[in-house]
N, C-alpha and C positions, 0 to 999 in steps of 0.2 A: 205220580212223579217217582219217579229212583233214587238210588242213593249211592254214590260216588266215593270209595276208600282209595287212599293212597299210603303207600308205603314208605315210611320215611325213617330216615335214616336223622341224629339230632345228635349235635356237640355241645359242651360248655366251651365259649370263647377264649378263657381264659386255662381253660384246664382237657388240653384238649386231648388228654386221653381217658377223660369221661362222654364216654358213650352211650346212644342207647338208641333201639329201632321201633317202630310202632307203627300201627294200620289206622289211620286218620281220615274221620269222614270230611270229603270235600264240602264246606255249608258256605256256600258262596252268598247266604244273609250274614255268616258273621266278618266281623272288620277284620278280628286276630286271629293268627292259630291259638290253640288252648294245647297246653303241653300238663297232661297230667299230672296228679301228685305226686305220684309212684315216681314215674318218671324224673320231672324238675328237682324232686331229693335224690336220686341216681344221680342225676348229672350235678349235684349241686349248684343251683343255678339262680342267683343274688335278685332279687326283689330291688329296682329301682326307685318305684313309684307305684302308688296304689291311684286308682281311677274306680270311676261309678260305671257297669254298663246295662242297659236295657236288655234285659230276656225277650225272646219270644213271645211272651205269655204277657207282655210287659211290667214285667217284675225289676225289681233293680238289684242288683249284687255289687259289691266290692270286690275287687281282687291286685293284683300285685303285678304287676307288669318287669320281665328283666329280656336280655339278650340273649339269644340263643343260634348257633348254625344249623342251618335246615339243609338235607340233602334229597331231592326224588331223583331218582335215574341217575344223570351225570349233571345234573342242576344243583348246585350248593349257593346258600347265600345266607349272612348275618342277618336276622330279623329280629322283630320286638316281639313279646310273644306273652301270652297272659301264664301267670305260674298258678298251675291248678290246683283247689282244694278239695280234699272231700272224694267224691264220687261224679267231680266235672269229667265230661267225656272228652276222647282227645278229637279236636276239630282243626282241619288246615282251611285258614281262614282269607279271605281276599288281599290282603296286605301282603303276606307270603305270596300266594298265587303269582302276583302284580311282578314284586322284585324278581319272581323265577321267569318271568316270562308265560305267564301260562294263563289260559283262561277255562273255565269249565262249558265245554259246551251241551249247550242247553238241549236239542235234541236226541246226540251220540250219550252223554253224563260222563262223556271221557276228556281229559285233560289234552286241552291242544296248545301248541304255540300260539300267542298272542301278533297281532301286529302292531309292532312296536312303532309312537309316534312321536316324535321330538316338541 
């Protein structure tokens, strides 16, 4: 199997001339994107709500969930997005994907337009 980065460009909602860009493995197992630590204290970026999630491995972690503007290409959109601790890696997650329109496809590992269903 491959593995799929995308370049993304990330705002704070509220402060939106806190920026900052990053190479984000596409991991279409996880629900959220995961926006680094470095990163989410760059952007200063508010901790809503903490949630339980299952690792991989199926381990369990805590973490802090806030709002953040996700941009790839010419695709921007407000998402929920987990605020990373530590040494979490940055992952664009299926929820993001979803709102951009995008799917990862499975044999190409490259990002294609979704078709969209009401």
């Amino acid at each position: 199997m491959g593995v799929t980065f995308a370049d993304l460009s990330l705002k704070n909602i509220d402060l939106p001339a806190k920026r900052a860009d990053g190479k984000f493995l596409v991991d279409s197992g996880a629900t959220f994107t995961v926006v680094p630590a470095e990163i989410s204290k760059q952007l200063q970026l508010k901790p809503l709500r903490k949630e339980k999630f299952e690792l991989a491995d199926g381990g369990e972690i805590i973490r802090s969930i806030g709002n953040c503007k996700v941009k790839y290409k010419d695709i921007e959109v407000i998402t929920q997005v987990i605020l990373g601790e530590g040494d979490d890696s940055a992952l664009l997650g299926v929820l993001t994907l979803e709102e951009m329109g995008l799917t990862l496809h499975p044999l190409s590992r490259k990002l294609d337009k979704m078709i969209l269903r009401m």
